[in-house]
C-alpha positions in Angstrom: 87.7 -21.9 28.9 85.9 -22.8 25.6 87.5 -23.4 22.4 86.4 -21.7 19.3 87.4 -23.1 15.7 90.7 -23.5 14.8 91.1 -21.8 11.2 91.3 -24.0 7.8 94.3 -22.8 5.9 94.1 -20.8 3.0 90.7 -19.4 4.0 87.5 -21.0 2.7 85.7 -20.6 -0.5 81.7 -21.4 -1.1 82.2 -24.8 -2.7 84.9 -26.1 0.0 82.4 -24.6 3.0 79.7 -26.3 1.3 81.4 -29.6 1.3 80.7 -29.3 4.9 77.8 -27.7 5.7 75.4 -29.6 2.4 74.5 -32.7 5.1 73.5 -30.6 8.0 71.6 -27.9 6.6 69.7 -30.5 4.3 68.1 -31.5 7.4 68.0 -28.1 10.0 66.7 -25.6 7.5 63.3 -27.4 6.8 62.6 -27.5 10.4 62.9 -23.6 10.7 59.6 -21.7 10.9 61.0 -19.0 8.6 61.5 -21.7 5.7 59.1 -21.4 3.1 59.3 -24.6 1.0 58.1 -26.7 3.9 56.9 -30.4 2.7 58.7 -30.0 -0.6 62.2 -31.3 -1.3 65.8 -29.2 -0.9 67.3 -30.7 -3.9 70.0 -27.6 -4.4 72.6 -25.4 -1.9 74.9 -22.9 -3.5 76.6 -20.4 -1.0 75.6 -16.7 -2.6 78.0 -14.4 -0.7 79.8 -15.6 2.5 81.9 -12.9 5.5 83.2 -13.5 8.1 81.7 -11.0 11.1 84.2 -12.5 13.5 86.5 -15.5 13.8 84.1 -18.2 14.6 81.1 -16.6 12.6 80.2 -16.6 9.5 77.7 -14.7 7.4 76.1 -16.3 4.1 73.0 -15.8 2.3 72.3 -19.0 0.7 70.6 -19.7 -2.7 68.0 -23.5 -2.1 66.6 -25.3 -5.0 63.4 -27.2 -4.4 61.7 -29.8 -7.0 58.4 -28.3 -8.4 59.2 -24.4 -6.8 61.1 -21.5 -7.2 64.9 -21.0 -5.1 65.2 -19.3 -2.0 67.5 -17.1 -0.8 68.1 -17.1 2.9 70.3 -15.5 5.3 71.9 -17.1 8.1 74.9 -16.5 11.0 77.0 -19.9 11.7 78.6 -19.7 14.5 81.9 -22.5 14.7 83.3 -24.0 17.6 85.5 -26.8 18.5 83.2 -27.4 21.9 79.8 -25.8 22.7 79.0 -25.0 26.0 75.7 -26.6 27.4 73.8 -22.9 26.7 74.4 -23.6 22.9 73.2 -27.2 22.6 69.4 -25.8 21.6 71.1 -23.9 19.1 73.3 -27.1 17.0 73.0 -27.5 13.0 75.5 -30.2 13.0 79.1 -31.9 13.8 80.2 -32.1 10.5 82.4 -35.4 9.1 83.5 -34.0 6.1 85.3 -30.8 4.2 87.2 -28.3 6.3 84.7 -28.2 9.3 85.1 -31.2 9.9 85.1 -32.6 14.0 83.6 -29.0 15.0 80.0 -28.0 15.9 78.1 -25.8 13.8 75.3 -23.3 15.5 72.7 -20.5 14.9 75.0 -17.9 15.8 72.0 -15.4 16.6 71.3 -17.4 19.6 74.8 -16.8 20.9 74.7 -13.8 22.7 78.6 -13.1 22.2 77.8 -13.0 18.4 74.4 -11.3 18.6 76.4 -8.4 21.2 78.8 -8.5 17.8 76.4 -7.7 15.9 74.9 -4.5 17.7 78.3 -3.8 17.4 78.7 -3.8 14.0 75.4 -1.6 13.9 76.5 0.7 16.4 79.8 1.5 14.7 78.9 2.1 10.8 81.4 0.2 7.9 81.8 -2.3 5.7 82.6 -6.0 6.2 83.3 -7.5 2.6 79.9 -6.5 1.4 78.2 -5.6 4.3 77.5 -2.4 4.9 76.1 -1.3 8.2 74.8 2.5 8.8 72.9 4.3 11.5 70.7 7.5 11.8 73.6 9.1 13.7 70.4 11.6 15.5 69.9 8.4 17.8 72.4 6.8 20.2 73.0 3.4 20.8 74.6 2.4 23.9 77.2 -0.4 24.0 77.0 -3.8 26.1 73.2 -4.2 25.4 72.1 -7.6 26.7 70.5 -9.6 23.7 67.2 -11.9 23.9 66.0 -13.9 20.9 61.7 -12.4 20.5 59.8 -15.6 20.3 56.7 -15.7 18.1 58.4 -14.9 14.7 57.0 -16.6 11.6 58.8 -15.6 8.4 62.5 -13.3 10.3 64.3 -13.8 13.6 64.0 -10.3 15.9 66.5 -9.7 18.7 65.8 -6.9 21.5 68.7 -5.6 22.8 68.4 -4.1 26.9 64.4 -3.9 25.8 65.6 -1.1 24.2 65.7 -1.5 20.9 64.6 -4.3 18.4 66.8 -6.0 15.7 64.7 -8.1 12.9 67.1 -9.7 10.7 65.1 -10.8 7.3 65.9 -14.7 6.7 64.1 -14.5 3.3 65.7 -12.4 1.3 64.5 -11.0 -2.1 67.2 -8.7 -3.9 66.5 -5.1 -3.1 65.1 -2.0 -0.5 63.0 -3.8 2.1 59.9 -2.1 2.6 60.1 -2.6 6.3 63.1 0.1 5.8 61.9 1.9 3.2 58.4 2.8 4.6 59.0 3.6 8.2 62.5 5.9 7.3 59.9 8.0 5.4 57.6 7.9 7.4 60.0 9.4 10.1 60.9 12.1 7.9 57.5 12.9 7.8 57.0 13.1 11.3 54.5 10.5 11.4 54.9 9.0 15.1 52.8 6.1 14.8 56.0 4.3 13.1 58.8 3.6 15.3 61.4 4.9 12.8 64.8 2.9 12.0 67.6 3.6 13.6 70.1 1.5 12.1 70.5 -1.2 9.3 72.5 -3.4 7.1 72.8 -4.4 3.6 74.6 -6.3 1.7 76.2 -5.3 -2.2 76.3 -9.0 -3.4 74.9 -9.5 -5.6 73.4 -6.4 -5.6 72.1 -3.9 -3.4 69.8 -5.7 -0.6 68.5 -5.2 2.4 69.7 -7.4 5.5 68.3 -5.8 8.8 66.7 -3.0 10.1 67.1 -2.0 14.1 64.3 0.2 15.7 63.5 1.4 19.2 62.1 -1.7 21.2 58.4 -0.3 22.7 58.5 -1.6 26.4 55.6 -2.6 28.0 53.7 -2.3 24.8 51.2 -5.6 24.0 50.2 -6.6 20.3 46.6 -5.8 19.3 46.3 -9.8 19.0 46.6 -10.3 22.8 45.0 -7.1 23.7 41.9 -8.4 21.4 42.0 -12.3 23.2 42.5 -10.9 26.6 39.3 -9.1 26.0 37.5 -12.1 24.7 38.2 -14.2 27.5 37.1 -11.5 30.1 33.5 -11.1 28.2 34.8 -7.1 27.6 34.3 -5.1 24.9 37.0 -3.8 22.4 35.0 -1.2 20.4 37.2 1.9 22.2 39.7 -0.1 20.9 38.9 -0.8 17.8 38.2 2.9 17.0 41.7 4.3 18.0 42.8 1.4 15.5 40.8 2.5 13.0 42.1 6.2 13.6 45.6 5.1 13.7 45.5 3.3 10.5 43.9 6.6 8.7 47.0 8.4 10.5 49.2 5.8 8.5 47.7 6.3 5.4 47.8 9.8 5.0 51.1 10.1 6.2 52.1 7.3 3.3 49.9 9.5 0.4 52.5 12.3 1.5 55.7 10.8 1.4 55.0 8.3 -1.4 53.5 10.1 -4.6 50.0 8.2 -5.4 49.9 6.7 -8.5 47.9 7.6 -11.6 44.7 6.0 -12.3 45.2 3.3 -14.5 41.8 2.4 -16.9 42.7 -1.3 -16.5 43.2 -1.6 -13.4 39.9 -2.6 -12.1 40.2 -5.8 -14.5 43.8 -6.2 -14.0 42.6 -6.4 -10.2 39.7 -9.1 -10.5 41.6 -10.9 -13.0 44.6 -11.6 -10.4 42.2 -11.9 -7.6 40.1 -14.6 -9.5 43.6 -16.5 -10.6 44.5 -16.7 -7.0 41.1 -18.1 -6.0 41.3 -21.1 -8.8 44.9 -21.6 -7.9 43.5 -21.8 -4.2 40.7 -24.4 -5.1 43.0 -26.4 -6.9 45.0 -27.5 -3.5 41.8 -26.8 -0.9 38.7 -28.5 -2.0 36.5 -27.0 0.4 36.8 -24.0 -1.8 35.3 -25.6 -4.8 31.7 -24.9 -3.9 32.0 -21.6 -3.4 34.2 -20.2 -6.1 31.6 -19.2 -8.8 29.7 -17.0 -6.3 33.0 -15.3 -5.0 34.4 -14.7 -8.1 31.4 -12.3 -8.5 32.9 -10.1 -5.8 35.5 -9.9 -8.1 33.5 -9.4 -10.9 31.8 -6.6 -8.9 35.1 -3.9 -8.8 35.2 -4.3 -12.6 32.0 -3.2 -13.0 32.0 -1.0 -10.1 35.7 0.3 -10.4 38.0 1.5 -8.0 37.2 5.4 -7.1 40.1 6.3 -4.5 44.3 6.5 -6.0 46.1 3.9 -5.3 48.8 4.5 -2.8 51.9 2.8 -0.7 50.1 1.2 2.2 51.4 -1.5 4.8 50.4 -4.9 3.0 49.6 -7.4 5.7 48.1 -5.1 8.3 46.4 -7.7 11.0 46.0 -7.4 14.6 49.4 -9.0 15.3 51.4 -6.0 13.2 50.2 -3.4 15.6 51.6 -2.7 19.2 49.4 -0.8 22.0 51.6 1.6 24.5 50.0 3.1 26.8 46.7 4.8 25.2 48.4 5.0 21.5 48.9 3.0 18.8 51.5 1.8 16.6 51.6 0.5 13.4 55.1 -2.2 12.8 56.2 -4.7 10.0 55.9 -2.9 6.9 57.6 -5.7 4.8 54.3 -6.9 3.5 53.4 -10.5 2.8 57.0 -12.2 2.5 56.0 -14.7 0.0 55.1 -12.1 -2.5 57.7 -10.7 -5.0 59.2 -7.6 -3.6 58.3 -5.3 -6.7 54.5 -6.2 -5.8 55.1 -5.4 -1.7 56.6 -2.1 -3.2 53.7 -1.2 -5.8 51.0 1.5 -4.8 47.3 0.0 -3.8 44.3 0.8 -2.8 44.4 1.6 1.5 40.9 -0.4 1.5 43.1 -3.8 1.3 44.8 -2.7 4.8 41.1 -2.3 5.8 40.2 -5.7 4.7 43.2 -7.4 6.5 42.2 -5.5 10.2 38.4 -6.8 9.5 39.6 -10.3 9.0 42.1 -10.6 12.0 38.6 -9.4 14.1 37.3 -12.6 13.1 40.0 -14.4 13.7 40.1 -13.2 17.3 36.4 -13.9 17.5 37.0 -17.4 16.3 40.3 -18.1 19.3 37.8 -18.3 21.8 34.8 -20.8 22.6 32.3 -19.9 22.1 32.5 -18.1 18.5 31.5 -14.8 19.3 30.5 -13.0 16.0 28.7 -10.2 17.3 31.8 -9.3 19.0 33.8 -9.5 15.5 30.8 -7.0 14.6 30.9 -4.5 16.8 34.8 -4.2 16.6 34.5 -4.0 12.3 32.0 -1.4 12.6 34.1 0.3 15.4 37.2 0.3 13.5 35.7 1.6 10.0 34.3 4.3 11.6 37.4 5.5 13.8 39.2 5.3 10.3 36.4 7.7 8.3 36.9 10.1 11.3 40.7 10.3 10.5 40.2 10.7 7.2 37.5 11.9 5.7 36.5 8.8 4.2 34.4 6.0 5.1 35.9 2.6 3.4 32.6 0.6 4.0 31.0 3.4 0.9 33.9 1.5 -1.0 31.7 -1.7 -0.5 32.4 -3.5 -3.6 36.0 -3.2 -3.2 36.1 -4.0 0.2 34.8 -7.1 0.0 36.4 -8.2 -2.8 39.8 -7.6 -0.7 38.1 -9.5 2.4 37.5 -12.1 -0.1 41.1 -12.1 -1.5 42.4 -12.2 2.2 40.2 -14.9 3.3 41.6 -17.3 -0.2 44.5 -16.7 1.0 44.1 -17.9 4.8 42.0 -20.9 3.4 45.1 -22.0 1.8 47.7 -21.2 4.2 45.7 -22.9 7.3 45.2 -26.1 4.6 48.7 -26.2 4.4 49.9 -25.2 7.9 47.4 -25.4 10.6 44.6 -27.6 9.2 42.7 -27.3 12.5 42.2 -23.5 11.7 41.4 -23.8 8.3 37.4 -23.5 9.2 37.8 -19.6 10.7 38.8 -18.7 6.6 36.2 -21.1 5.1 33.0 -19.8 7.7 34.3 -16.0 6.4 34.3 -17.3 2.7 30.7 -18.5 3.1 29.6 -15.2 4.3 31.4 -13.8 1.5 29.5 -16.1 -1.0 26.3 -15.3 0.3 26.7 -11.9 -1.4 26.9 -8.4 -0.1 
């Protein structure tokens, strides 16, 4: 039989738990994939809220402080145990030596299943836990005993599926306030807007003030991300063009669903600069760290210069925020649009701010030629064919065309492409020229 943690007495606080934990964490967080101040030193913990969800569990979101960068916030489940069975030993933090955990092993709870099953639990039976709150769309059953698997392939959360029937992501990131990936698809279910698998339960948390923690949704079986779909077709010398059109319809579905639930907002006579100006301060902050970008940043800061000449003609709207090939999930013949949290390293007031739809656009048109560039040879023409595909599957849906929004489409593809430049330089070097071979196109002018 295995032992769980005998109890400290007189509870713990934040600084005692911390006496423990400081050493281990210093060296498992920076080795998660969801941590974002890789290659740059942890040089603060502080414990922001802690529960207990059950006796050898704990819940904390924890505040890190690292030289030269902003803090963190992240949220993790610690399991405790006085012996962990061999299932567990993948899933160690540390044996701690001193403070009030000292002598017993401390896990990623989530890859329990006992405490994962908890969890469901908790979600399946709305109410409080200090200041967690956990609530569910009471329209939807969820059935007890659900067997939990961890979802590999997760960058920036951790996602559960419980019984391949519904899907738990739990944000490890937290920024204080309504996640959009909450937010945008509850609405959009009120709406009626299918495309959206709409939440069916969440929690939050009240400390230090009212934030989002997890968002449960109906687990699509048998459904494949457009990312495969798109490589599986490159490595069979297929075409994706039907594809690609649907995609392009299914976004426009998206869209006007979000310009009815979400009120568009007023045209704003600076925006056009305001837009170039923060397009063109990510581009030099860009060059600064990748120098291949050096050469071309005068003649892509034109594309920039272009939409505040040109201006921007459609409202600006709610839209998805990191729409790629990877965010959408094929079912049978339909498509469905997932992860409206947006780009998790931007502040959560920006994620939440109306744009213009044509930067979704932009984002689908680069992930093409990212799928074009997986597979050797480079096939651009297929990147091509599936960008013209898609744009026009889009105008069908509705009623507009964004390539006639040329100047601001490429200006977003250009944005996008800064963006990936620095990301691959700082994360996967080897893929850094599929960004830089866009931005050159880009250069090259319209």
């Amino acid at each position: 039989m295995l032992k769980t943690a005998p109890r400290p007495q007189g509870g713990l606080s934040p600084p005692l738990l911390l006496t423990s934990l400081a050493g281990p964490l210093r060296e498992w967080l920076p080795q998660q994939r969801w941590f974002a101040a890789k290659g740059r030193p942890l040089t603060d913990l502080a414990v922001v809220s802690m529960t207990e969800l059950h006796p050898d569990c704990l819940h904390l979101l924890l505040r890190t402080g690292h030289a030269g960068s902003p803090a963190h916030c992240y949220q993790l489940l610690l399991g405790v145990r006085e012996e962990l069975p061999p299932w567990l030993h993948h899933a160690v933090i540390g044996r701690p030596s001193v403070g009030p955990l000292a002598g017993l092993s401390v896990y990623d709870a989530l890859l329990d299943p006992r405490s994962a099953g908890l969890l469901l639990e908790r979600l399946r039976v709305p109410g409080a836990a200090g200041p967690l709150r956990f609530e569910r769309d009471a329209r939807t059953v969820v059935p007890a005993g659900l067997a939990p698997r961890l979802l590999d392939g997760e960058q920036s959360n951790t996602s559960l599926v419980y019984g391949d029937s519904f899907i738990l992501k739990l944000f490890r990131r937290i920024q204080y306030g309504v996640n959009p990936d909450l937010e945008v698809p509850w609405a959009l279910a009120g709406e009626g807007c299918a495309r959206v698998p709409a939440p069916v339960a969440w929690f939050w948390t009240t400390e230090p003030r009212r934030t989002t923690l997890g968002v449960l949704q109906p687990f699509l079986r048998g459904a494949t991300d457009g990312w495969t779909l798109a490589l599986r077709s490159l490595a069979a010398g297929e075409g994706f063009t039907d594809e690609a059109y649907e995609l392009g319809r299914a976004t426009a579905e998206v869209h006007v669903a979000l310009a009815q639930v979400f009120t568009p907002g007023p045209p704003d006579p600076r925006g056009d600069g305001l837009l170039a100006a923060a397009m063109t301060g990510r581009l030099e902050a860009a060059a600064r760290q990748v120098p291949a970008l050096a050469p071309y940043v005068s003649r892509l800061r034109a594309a920039y210069d272009a939409v505040a000449v040109s201006g921007v003609d459609r409202p600006a709207q709610r839209i998805h925020g990191d729409l790629h090939l990877g965010q959408v999930l094929r079912a049978g013949d339909q498509w469905f649009v997932i992860d409206f949290e947006g780009e998790p390293a931007r502040p959560l007031a920006e994620r939440r701010r109306v744009q213009a739809p044509v930067r979704d656009v932009a984002g689908m048109l680069r992930s093409f030629d990212y799928a074009a560039h997986a597979r050797r040879p480079w096939r651009p023409e297929w990147a091509l064919r599936c960008r013209e595909a898609y744009c026009a599957g889009y105008a069908a849906e509705a009623a507009w065309d964004p390539r006639e929004e040329g100047a601001l489409l490429r200006a977003h593809e250009t944005d996008r492409a800064v963006y990936e430049a620095l990301y691959e330089a700082r994360h996967r070097p080897d893929w850094l020229p599929v960004p830089m071979a866009a931005l050159a196109r880009l250069a090259a002018g319209p």
